[in-house]
N, CA and C atoms as a LAMMPS dump frame, in Angstrom:
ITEM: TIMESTEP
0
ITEM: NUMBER OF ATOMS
630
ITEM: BOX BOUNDS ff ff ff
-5.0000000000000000e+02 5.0000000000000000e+02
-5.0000000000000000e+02 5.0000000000000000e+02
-5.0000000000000000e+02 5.0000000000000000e+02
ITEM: ATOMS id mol type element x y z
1 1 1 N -188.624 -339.452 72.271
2 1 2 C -188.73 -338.775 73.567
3 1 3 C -189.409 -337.412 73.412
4 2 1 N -188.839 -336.499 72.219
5 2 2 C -189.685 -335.352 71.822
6 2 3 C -190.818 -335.695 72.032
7 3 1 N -191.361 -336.15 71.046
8 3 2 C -192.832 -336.593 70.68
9 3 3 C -193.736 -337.185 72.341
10 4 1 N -192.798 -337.753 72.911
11 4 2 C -193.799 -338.291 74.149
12 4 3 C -193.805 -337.253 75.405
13 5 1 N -192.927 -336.102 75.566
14 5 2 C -192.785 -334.937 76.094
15 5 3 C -193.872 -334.277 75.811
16 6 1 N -194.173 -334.353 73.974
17 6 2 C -194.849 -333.147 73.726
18 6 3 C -196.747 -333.834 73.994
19 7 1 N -196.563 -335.529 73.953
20 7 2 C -198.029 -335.937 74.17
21 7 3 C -198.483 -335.667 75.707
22 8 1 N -197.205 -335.551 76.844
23 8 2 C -197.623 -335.366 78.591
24 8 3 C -198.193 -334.53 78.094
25 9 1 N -197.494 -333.109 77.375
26 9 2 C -198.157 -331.596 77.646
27 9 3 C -199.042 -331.127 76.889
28 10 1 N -199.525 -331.913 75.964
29 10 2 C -200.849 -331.773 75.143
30 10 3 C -202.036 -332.624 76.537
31 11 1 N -201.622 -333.675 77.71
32 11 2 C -202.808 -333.984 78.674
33 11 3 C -202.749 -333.289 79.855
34 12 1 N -201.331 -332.74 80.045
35 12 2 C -201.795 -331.93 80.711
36 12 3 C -200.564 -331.185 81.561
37 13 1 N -200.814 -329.83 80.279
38 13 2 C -199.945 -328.727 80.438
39 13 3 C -199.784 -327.604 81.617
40 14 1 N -198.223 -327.654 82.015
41 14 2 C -197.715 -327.389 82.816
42 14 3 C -196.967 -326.133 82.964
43 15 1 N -196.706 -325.123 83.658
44 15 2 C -196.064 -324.049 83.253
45 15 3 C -194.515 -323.937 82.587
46 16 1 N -194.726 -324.102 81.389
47 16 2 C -193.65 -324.353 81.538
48 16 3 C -192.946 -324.136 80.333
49 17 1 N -192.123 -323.818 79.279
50 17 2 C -191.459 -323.314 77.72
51 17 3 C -192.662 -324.351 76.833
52 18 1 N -192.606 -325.627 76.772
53 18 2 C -193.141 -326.136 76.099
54 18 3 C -195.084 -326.588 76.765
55 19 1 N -195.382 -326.375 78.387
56 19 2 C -196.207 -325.941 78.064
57 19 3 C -196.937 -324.769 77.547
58 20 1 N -196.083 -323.516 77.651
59 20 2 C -196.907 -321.982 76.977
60 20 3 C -196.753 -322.482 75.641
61 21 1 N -196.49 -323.127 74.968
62 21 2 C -196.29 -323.837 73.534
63 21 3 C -197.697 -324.412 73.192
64 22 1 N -197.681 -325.449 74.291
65 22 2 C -198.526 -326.001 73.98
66 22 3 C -199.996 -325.508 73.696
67 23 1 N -200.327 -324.042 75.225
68 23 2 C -201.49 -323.233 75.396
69 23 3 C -201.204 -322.935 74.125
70 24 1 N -200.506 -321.947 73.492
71 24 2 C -200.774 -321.067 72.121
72 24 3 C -201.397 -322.289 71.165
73 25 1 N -200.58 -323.348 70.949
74 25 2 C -201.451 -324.397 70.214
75 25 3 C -202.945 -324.795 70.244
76 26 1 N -203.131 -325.088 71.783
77 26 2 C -204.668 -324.933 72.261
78 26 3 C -205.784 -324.12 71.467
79 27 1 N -204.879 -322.311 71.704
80 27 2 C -205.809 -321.111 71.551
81 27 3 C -205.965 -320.898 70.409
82 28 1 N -205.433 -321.509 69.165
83 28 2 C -205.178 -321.615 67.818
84 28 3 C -205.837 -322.679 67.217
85 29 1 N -205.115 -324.184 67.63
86 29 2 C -205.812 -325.354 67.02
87 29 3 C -207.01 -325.548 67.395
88 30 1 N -207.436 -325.527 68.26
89 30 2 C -208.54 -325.716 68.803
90 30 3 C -210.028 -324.934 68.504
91 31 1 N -209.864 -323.757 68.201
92 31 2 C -210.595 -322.839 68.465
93 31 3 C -212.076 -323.42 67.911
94 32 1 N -211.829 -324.188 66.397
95 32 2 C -213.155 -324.143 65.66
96 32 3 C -213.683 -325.546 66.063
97 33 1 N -212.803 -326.498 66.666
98 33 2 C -213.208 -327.905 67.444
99 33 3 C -213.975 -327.055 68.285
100 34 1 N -213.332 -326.481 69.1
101 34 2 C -214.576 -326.037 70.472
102 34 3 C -215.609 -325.509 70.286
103 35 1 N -215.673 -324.407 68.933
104 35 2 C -216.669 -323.587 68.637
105 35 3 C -218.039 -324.593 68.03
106 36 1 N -217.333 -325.406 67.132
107 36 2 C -218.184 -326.481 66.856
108 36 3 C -218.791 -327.063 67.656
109 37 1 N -218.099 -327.802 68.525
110 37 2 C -218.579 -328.354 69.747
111 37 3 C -219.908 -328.008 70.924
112 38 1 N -219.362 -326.473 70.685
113 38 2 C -220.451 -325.929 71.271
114 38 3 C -221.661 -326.006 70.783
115 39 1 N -221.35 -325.387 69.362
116 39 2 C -222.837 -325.601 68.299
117 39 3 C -223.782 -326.711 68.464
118 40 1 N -222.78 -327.875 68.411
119 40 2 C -223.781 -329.509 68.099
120 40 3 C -224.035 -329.685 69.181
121 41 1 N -224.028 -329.065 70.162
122 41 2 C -224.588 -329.896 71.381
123 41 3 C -225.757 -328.838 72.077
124 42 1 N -226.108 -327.865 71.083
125 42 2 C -227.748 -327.56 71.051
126 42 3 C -227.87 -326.599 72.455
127 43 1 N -227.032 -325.871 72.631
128 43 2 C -227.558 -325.243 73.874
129 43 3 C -228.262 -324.251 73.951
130 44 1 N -229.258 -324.329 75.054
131 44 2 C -230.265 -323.711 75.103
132 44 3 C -230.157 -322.7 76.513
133 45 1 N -230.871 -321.804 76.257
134 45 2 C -230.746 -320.675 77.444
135 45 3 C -230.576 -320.625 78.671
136 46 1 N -231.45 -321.841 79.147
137 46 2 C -231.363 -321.857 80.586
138 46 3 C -231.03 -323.076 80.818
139 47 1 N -230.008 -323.769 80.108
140 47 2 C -229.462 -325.043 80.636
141 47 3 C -228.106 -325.181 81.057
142 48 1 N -227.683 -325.805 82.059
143 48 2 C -226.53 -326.073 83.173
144 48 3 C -225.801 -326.934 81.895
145 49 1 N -224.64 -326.368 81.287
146 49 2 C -223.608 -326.898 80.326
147 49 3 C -222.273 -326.993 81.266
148 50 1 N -221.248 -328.348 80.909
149 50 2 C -219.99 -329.092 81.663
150 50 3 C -219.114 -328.944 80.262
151 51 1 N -218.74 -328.041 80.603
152 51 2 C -216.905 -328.549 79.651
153 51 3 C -216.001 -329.495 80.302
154 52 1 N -215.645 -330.586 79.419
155 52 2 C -214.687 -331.238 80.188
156 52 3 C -213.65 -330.953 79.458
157 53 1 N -211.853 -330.757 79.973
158 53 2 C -211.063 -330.571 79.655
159 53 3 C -210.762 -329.021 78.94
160 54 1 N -211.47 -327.933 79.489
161 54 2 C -211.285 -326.695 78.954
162 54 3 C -210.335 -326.405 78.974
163 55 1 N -209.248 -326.513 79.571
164 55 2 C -207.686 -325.631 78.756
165 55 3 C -207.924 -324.242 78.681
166 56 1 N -207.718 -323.218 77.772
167 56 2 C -207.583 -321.783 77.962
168 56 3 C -209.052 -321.329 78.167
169 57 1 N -210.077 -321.817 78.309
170 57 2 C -211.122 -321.156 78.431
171 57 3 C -212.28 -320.561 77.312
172 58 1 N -211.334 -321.165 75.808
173 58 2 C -211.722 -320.686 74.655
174 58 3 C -213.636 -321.147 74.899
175 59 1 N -214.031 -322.467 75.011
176 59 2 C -215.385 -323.346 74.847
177 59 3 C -215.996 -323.004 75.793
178 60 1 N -215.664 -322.503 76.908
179 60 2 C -216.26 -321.924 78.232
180 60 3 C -216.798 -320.51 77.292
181 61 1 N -215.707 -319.742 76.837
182 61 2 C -216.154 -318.464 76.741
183 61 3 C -217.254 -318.434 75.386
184 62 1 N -217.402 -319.145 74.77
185 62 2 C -218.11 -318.663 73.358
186 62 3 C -219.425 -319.779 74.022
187 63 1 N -219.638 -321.04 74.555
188 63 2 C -220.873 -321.291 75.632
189 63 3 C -221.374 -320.493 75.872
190 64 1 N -220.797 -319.627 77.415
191 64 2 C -221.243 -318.838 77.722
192 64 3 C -221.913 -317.166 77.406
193 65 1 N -222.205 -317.013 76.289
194 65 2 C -222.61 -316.023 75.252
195 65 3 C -224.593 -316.979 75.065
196 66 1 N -224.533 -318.01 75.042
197 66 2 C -226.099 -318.648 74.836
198 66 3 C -226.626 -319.189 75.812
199 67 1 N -225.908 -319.347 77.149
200 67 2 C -226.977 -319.007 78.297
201 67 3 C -227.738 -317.493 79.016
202 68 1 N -228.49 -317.133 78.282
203 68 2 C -229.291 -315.801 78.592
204 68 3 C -229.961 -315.831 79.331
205 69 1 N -230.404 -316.975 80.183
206 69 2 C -231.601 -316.925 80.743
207 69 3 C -230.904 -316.708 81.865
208 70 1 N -231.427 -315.93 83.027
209 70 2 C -230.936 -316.843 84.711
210 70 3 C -230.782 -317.971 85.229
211 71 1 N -231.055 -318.896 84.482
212 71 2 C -230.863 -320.343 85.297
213 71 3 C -230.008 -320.59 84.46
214 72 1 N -229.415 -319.922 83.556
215 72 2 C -228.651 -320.727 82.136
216 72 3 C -227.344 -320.571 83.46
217 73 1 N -226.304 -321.82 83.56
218 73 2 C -225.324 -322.045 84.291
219 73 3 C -223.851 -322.895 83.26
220 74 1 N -222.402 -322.313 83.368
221 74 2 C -222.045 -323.313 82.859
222 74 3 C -220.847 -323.753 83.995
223 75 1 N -220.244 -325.035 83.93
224 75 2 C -219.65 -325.28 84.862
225 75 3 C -218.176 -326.145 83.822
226 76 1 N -216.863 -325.39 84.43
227 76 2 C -215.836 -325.897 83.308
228 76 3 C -214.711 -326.904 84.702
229 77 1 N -214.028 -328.383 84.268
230 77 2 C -213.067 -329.071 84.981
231 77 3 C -212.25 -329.005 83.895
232 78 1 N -210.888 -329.006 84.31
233 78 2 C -209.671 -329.378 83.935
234 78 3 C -208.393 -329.719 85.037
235 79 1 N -207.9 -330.484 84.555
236 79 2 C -206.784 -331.458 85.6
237 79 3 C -205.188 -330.69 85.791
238 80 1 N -205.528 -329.734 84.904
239 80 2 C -204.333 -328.961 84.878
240 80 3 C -204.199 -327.709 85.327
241 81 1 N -203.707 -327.423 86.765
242 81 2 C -203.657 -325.961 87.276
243 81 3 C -203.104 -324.992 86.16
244 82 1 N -202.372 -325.024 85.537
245 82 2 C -201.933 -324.101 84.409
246 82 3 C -202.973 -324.215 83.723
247 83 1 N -203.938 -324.572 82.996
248 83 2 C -205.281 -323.946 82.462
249 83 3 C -206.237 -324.069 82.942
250 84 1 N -206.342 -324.174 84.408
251 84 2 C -207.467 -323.679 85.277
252 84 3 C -206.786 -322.236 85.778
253 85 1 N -205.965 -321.484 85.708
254 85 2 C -205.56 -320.683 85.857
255 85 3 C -205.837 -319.499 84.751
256 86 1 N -205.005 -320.315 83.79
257 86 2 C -205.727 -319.44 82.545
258 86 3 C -206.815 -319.194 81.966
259 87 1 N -208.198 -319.746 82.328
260 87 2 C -209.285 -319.948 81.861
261 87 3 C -209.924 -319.309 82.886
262 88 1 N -209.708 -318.828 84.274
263 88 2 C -209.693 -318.278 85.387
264 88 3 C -209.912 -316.635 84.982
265 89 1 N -208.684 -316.249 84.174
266 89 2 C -208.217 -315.062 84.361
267 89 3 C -208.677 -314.669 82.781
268 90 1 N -209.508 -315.674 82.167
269 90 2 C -209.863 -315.165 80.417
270 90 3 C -211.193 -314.693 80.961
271 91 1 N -211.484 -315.47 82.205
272 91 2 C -213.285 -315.619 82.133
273 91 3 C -213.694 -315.052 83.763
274 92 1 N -212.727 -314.183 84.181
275 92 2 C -212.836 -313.501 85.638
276 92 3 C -214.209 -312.627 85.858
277 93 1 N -214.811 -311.896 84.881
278 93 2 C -216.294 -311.306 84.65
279 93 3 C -216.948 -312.141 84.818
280 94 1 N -217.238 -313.602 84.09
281 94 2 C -218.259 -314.635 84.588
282 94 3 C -218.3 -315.064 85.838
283 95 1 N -216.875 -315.415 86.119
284 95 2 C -216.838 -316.38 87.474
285 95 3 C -216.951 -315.334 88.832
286 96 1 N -217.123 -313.782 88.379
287 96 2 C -217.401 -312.609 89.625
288 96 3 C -218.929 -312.876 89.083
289 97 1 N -219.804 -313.033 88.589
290 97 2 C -220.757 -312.915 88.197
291 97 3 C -221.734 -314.34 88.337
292 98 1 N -221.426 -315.81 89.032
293 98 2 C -221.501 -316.244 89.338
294 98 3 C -222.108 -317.449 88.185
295 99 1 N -222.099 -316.846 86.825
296 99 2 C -222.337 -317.625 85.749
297 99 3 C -221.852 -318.767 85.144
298 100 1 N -220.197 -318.778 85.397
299 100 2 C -219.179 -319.954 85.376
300 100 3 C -218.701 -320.534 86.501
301 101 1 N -219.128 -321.462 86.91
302 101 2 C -217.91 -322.1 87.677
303 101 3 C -216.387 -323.429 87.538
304 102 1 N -215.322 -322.888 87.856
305 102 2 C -214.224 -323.454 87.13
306 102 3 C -213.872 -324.736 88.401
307 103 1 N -213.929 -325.534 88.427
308 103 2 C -213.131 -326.747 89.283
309 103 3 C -211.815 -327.417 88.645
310 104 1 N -210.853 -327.282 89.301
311 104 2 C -209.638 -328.212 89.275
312 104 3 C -209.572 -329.238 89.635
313 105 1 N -209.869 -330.286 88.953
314 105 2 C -210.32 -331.694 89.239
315 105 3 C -210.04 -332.781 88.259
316 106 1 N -209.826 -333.878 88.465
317 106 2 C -210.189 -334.811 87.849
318 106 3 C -211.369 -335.327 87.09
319 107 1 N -211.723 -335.321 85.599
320 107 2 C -213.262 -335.983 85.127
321 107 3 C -213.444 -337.195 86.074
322 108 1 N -212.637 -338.332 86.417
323 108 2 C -213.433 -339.22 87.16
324 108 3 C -213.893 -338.881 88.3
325 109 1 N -213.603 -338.185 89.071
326 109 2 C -213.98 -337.6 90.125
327 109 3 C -214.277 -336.064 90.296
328 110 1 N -215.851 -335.884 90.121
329 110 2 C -216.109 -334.098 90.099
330 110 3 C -216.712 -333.831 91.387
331 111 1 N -216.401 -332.452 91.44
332 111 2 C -217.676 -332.042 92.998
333 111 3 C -218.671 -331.333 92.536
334 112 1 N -219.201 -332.843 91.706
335 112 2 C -220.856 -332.419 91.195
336 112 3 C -221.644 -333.049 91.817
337 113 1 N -223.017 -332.785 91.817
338 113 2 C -224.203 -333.608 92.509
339 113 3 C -224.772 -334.002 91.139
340 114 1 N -225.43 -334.825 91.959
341 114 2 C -226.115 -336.075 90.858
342 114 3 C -227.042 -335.169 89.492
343 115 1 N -227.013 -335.906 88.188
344 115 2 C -228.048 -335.664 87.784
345 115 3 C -228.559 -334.166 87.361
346 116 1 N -227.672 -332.908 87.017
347 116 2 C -227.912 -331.714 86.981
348 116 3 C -227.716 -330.829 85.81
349 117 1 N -226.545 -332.103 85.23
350 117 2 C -226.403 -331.263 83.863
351 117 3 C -227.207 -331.212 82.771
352 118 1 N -227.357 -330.383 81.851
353 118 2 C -228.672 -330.673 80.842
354 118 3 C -227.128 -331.071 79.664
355 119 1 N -225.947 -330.425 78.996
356 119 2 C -225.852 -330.343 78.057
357 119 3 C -223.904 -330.773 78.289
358 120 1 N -223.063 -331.732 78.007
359 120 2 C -221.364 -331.51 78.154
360 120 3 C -220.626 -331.623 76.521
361 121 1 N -219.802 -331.075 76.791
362 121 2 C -218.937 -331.074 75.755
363 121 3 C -217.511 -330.821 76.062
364 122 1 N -216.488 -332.069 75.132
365 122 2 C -215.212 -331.881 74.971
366 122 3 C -214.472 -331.702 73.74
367 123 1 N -213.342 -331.106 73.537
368 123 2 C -212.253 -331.533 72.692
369 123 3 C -210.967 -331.696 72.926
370 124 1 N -210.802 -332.348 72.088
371 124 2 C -209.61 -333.264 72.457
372 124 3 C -208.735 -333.197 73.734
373 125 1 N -209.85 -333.978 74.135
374 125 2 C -210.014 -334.485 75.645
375 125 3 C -209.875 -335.812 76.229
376 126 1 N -210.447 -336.75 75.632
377 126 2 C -210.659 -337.992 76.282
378 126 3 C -209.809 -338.983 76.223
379 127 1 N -208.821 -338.781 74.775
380 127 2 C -207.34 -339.971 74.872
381 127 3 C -206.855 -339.766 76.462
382 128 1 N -206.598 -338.454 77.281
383 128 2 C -205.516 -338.497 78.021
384 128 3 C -206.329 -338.818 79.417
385 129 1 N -207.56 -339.21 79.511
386 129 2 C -208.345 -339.715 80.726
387 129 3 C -207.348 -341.469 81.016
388 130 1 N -206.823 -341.295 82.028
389 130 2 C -206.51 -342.654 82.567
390 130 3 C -207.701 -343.79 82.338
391 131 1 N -208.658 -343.881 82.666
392 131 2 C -209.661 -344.893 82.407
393 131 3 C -210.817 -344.186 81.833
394 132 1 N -211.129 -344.807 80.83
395 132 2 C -211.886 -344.195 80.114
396 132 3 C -213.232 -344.552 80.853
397 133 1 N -213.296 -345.428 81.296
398 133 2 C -214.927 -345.641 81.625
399 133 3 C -215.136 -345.12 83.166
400 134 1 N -214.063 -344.595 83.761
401 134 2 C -214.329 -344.322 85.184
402 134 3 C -214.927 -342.569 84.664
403 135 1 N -214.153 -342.098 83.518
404 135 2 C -214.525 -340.797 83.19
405 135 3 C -215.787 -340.662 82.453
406 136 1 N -216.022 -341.902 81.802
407 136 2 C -217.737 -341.795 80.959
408 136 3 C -218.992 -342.185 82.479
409 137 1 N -218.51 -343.039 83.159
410 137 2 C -219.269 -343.445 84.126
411 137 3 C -219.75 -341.976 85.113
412 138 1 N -218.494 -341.417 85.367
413 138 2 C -218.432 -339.793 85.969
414 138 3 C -219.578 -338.573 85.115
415 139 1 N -219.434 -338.942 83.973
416 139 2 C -220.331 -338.114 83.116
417 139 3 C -221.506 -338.085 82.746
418 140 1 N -221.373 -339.335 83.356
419 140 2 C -223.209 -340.316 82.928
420 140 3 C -223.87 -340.048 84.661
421 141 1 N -223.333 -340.145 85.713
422 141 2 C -223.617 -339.454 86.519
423 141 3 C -223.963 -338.299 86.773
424 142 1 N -223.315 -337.173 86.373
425 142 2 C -223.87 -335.908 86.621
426 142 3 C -224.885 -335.332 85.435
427 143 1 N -224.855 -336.097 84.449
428 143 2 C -225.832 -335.669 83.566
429 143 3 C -227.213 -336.246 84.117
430 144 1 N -228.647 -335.059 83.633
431 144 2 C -229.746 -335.5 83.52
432 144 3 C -229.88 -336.769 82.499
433 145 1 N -231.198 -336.781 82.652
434 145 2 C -231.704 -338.277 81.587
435 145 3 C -232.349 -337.828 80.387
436 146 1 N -231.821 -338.088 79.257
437 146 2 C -231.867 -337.225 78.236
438 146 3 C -230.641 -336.402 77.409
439 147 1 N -229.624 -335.789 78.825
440 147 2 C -229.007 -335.159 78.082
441 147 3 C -228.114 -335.913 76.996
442 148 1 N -227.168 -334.619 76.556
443 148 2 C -226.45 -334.789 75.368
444 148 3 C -225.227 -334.486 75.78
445 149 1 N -224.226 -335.494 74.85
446 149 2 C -222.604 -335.169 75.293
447 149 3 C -221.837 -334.891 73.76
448 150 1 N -221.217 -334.4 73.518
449 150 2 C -220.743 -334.318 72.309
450 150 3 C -218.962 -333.678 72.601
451 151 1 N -218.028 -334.753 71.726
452 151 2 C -216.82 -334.399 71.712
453 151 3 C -216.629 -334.21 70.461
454 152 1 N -215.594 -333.447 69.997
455 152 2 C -215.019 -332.85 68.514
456 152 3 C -213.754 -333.812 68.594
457 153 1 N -212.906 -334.026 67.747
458 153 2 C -211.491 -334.279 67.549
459 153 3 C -211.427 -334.509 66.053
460 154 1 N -209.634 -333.974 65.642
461 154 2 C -209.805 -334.212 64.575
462 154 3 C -209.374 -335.767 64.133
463 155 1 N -209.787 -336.651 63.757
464 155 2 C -208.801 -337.851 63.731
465 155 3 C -207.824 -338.45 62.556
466 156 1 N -207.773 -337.666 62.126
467 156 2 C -206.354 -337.731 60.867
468 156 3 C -205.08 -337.093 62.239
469 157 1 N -205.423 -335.734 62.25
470 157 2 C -204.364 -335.417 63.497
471 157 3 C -203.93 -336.209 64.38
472 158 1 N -204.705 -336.919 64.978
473 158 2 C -204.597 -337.957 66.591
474 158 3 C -203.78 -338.679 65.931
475 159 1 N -204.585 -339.714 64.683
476 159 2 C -203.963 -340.698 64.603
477 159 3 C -202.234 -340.417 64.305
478 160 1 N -202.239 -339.215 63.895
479 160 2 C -200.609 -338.873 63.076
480 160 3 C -199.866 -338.891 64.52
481 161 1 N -199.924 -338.02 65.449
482 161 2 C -199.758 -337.997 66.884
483 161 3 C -199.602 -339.294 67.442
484 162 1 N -200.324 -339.779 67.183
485 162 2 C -200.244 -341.406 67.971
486 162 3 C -199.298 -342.613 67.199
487 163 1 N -199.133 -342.147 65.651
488 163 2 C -198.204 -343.07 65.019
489 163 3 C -196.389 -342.757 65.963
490 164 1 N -196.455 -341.278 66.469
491 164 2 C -194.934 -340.756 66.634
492 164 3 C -194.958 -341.075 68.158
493 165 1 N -196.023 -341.672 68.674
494 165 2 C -196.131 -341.547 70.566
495 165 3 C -196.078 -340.641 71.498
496 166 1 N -197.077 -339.745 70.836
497 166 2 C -197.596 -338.726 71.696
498 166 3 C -198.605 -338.775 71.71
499 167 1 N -199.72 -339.788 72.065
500 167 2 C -200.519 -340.759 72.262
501 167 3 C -200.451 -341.659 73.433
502 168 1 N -200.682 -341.845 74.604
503 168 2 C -201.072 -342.968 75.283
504 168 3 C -201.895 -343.739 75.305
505 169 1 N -200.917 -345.367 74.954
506 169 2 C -201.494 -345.939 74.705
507 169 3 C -203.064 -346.071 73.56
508 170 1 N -203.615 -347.087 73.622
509 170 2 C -204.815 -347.029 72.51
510 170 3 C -206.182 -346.345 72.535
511 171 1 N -206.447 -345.106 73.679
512 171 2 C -207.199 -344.5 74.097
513 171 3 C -208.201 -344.018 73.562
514 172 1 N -206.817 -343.812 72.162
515 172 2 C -207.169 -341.867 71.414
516 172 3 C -208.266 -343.23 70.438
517 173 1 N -208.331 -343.985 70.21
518 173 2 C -209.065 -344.717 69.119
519 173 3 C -210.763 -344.096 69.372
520 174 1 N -211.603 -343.432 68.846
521 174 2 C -212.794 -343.314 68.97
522 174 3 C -213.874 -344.608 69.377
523 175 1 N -213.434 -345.831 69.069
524 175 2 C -213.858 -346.871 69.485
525 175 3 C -213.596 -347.186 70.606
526 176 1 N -212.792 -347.206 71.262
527 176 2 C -212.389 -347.155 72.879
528 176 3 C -213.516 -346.361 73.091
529 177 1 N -213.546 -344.743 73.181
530 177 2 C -214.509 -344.309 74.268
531 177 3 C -215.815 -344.31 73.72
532 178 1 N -216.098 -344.807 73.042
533 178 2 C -217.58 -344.889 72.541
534 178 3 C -218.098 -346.382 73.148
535 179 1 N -217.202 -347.472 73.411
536 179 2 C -217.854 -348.412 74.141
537 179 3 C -217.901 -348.263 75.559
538 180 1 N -216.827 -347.333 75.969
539 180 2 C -216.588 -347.031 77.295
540 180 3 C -218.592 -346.162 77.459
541 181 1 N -218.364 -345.39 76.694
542 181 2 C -219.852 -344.485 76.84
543 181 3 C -220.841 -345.365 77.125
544 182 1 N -220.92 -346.424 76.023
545 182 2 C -221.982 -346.944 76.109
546 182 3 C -222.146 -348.519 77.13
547 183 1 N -221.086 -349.146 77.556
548 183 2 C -220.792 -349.655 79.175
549 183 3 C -221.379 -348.884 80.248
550 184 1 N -220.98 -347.497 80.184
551 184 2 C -221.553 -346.556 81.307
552 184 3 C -223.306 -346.015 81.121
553 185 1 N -223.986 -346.37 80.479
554 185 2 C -225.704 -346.01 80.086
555 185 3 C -225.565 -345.107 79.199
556 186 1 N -224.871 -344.784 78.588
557 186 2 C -225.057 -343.436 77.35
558 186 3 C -226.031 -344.611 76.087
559 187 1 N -226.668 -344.074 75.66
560 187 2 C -227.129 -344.814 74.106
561 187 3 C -226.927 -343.309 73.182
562 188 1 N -227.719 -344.115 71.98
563 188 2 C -227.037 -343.378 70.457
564 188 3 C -225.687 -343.037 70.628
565 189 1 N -224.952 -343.707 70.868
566 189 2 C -223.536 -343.835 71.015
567 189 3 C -223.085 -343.525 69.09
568 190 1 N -222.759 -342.327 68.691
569 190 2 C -222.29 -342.598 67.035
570 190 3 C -221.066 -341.762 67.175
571 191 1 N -220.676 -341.609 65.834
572 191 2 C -219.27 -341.052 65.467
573 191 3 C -219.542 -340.127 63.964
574 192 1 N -219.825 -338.53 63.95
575 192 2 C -220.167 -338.481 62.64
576 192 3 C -218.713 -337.581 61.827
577 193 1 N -218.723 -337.148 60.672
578 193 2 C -217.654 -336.245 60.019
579 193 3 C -218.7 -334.883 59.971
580 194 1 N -217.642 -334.061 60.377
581 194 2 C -218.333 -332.511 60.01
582 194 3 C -217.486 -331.994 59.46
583 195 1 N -217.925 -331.043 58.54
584 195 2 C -217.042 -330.149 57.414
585 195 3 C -217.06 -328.898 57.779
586 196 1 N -216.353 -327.635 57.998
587 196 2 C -215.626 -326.692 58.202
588 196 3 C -214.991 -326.144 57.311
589 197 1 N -215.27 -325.505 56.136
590 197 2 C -214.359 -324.576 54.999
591 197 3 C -214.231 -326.037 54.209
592 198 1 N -212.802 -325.742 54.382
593 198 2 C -212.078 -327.15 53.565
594 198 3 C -211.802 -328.3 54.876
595 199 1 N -211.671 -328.164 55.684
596 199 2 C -211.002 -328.919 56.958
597 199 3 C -212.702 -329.721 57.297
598 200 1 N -212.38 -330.89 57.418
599 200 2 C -212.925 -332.288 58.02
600 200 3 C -212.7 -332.647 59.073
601 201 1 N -213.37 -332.764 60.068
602 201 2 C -213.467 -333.263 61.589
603 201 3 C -214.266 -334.221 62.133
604 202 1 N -214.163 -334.569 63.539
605 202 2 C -214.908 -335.83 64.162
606 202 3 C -216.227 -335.422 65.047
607 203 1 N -217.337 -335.843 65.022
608 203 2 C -218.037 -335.327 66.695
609 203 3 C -218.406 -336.599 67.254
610 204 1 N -218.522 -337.228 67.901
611 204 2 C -219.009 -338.005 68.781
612 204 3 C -220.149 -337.583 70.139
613 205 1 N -221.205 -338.361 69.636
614 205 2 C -222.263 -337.756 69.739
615 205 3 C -222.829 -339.169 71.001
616 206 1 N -223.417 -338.789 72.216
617 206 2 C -224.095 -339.872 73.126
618 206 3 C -225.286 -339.458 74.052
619 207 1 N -226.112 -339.853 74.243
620 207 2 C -227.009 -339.5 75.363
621 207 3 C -227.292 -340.431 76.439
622 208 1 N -227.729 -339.417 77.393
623 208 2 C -227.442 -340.07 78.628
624 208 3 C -229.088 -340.745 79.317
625 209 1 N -228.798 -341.776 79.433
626 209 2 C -230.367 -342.658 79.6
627 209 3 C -230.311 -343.285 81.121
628 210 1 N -231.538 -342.8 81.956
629 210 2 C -231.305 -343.266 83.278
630 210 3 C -232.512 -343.731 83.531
């Protein structure tokens, strides 16, 4: 029951003892998944970048440092008012400044228009999407043709998480959303290892073909 308490509030944390638990975990574990994340997915100055599943705002804020140009735009969803709140109040200079915009939303359903994004990126994000392909299908939509999507996770972690059931269901498997991607028009659908100090990680890498 622990363990499946602590997998709700790792998808989506709530105000609450064990979600502020969970945020500090976020702002900690996470940091070099997101930072990475950002890296591999090549962003360039004046391109419209989608975080999906931002949480404290960490991948929003270190993004937003390499759009320099004026058209450079980034736009962050998360399903959880407690870190659309917090990511709100990390990144209140951008979003007065009209550089970020934050939506509280669902990935399967965004209030995006077609076709606009150049560049998205998640971490450990996509196990806790209810349908995986309604959320790759959602992503393959608002991306241009061409772009690039790239998620981080670590998967020694997940899988340990998912042996104790804080995991739903078979989601978290990288093979799940990589066929889901590529069902929805993504190609170069891969899965590579990246190295970090001593620490080993996942990226999952797709582009979007229209």
């Amino acid at each position: 029951m622990m363990w499946h308490n602590i997998g709700k509030q790792l998808g989506l944390p709530t105000r609450s003892l064990v979600g502020w638990l969970v945020s500090r975990f976020l702002k900690v574990g996470n940091r070099v998944l997101e930072e990475k994340a950002v890296r591999l997915c090549g962003i360039q100055p004046g391109d419209t970048v989608l975080e999906v599943g931002h949480g404290p705002g960490l991948g929003l804020q270190s993004a937003a440092g390499l759009l320099t140009q004026p058209s450079g735009s980034l736009i962050g969803v998360d399903y959880s008012k407690y870190m659309h709140q917090m990511a709100s109040d990390l990144l209140k200079d951008l979003l007065a400044s009209g550089k970020v915009t934050l939506h509280h939303c669902d990935v399967a359903a965004m209030p995006l228009a077609d076709s606009i994004v150049d560049k998205v990126f998640h971490c450990n994000c996509y196990y806790f999407w209810p349908d995986l392909r309604k959320g790759s299908a959602e992503l393959h939509r608002v991306m241009k043709p061409g772009g690039l999507m790239v998620a981080t996770l670590n998967l020694q972690r997940i899988a340990a998480l998912a042996s104790r059931g804080a995991m739903p269901g078979e989601n978290w498997r990288p093979e799940a959303y990589m066929e889901a991607l590529k069902d929805s028009g993504f190609v170069d659908v891969r899965i590579e290892d990246v190295q970090h100090s001593n620490r080993k990680f996942q990226a999952i890498y797709a582009t979007s073909q229209k």
